[in-house]
C-alpha positions as CSV (number, residue, x, y, z in Angstrom):
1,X,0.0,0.0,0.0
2,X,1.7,3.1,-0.7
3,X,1.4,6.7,0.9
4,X,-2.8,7.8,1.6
5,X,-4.0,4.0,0.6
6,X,-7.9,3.5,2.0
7,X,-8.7,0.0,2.1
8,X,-12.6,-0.7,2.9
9,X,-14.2,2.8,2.7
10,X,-17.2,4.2,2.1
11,X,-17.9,8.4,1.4
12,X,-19.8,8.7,4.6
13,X,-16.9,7.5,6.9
14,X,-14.4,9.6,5.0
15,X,-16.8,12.5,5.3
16,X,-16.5,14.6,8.4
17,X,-19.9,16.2,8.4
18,X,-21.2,12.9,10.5
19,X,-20.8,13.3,14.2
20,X,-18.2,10.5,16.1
21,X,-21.4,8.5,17.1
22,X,-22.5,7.7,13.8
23,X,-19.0,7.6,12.2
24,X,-18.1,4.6,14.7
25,X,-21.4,3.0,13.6
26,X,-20.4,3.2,9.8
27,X,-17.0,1.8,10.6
28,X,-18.2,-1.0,12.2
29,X,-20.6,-1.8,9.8
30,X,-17.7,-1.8,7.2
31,X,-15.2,-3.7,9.0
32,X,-17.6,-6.6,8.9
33,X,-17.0,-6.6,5.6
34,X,-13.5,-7.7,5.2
35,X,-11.0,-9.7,7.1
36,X,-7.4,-9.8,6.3
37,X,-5.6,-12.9,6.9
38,X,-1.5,-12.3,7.5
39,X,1.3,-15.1,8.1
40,X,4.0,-12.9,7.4
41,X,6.0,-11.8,10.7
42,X,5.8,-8.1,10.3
43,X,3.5,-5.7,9.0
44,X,4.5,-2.2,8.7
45,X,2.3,0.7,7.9
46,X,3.1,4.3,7.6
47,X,2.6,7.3,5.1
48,X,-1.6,7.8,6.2
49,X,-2.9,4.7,4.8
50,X,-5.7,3.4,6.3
51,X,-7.6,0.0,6.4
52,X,-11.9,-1.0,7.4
53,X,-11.7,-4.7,8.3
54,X,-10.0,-7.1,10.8
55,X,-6.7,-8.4,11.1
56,X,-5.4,-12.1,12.1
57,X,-1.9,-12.0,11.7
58,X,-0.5,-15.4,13.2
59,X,2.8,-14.1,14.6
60,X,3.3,-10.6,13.0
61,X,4.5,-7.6,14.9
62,X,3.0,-4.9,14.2
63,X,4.7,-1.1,13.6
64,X,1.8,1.8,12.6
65,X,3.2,5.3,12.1
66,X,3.0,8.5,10.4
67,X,-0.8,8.7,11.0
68,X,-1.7,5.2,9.5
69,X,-4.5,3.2,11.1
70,X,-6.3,0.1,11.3
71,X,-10.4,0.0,12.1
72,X,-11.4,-3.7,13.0
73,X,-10.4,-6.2,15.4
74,X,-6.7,-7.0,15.7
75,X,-5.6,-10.2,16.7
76,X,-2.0,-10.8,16.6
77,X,0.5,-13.8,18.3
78,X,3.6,-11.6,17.6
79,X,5.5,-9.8,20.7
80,X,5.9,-6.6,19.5
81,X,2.9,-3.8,18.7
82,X,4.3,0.0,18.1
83,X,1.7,2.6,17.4
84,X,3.0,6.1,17.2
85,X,3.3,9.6,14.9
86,X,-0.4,10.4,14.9
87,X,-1.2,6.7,14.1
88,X,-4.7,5.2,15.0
89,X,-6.8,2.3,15.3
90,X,-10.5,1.8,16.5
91,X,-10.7,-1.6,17.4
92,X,-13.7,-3.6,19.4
93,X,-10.9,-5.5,20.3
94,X,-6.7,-5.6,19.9
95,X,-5.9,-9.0,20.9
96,X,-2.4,-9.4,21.2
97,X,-1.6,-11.7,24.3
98,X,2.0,-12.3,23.5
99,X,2.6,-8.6,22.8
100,X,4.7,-5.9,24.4
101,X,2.5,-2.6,23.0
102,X,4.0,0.7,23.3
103,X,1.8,3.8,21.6
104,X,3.3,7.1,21.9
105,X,4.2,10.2,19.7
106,X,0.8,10.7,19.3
107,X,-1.0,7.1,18.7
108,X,-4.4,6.9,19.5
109,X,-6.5,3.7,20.3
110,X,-10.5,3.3,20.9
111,X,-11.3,0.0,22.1
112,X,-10.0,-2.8,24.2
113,X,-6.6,-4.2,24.4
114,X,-5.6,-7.4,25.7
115,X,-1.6,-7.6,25.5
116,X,1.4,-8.8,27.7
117,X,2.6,-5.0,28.8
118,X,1.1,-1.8,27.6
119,X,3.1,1.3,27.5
120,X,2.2,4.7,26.7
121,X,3.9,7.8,27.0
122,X,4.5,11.1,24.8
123,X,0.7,11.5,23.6
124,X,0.0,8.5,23.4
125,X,-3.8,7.4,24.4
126,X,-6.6,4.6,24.5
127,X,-9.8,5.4,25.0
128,X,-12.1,2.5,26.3
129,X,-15.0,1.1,24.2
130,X,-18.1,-0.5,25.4
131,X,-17.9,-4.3,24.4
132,X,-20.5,-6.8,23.9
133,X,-20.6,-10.0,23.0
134,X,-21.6,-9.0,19.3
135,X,-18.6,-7.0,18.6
136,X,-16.1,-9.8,19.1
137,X,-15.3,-11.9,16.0
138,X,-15.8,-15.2,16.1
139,X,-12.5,-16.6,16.6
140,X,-13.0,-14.9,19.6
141,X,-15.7,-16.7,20.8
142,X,-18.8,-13.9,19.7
143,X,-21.7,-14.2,21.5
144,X,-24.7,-12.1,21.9
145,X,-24.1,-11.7,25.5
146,X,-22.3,-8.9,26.9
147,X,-18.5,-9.4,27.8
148,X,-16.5,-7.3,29.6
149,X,-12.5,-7.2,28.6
150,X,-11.5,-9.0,32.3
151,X,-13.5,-11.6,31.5
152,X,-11.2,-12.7,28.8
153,X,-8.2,-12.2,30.8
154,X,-6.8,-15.2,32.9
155,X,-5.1,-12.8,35.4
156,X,-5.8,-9.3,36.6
157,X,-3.8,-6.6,34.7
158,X,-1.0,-5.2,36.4
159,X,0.1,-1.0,36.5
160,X,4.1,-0.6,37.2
161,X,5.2,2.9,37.6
């Protein structure tokens, strides 16, 4: 994909008249629409490109910079996740349970992330997401219930200063 790539689109998401409600609504509806299977062991993505669907990437790790981003679930056995420069993702869920994620310079993520250690610093930020049992793929064990991220921990997560 090379420099301002959209992946998965429609005009409404890429129109900012909407409000953020509806926009997230649109985004969901369009990640549904495409999953991306990966075996490679790193994915890269920088220069503003942008991607609406779901990534399983069996052991990538993951660097997003230079205000790329990735809307749809993320589900990665790699160790390494780096978002930063302005990059973004909304996810329902980042699954990444091997994965040492560090978002700073900027890197913004809405949704839930399950990973090893988390690290942000320098203007980094995650914003939490409502979950339910809907918005989880099905690899993920989807339900119609509602699921709260601790319940798909095994262990409570930690905070080291």
């Amino acid at each position: 994909m090379g420099a301002g790539s959209v992946i998965n689109t429609t005009n409404e998401i890429e129109n900012n008249k909407v409000n953020e409600e509806t926009k997230l609504e649109l985004i969901k509806g369009q990640i549904n629409k495409l999953d991306i299977f990966y075996k490679g062991t790193s994915l890269d993505m920088s220069g503003n490109q942008r991607i609406y669907g779901s990534l399983y990437a069996q052991n990538a790790n993951i660097t997003m910079t230079g205000g790329s981003g990735f809307q749809g679930h993320i589900i990665t056995g790699g160790g390494k996740i780096d978002i930063s420069g302005g990059a973004n993702a909304v996810t329902q869920v980042f699954y990444a349970p091997n994965s040492n994620v560090n978002i700073t310079g900027g890197g913004t993520i809405k949704g839930n992330i399950i990973s090893k250690t988390l690290t942000i610093s320098g203007g980094g930020s995650v914003t939490y997401m409502n979950l339910s049992g809907e918005d989880l793929p099905p690899i993920l064990g989807g339900a119609t219930e509602t699921i709260s991220p601790k319940d798909l921990l095994s262990a409570e997560p930690t905070r080291e200063k």
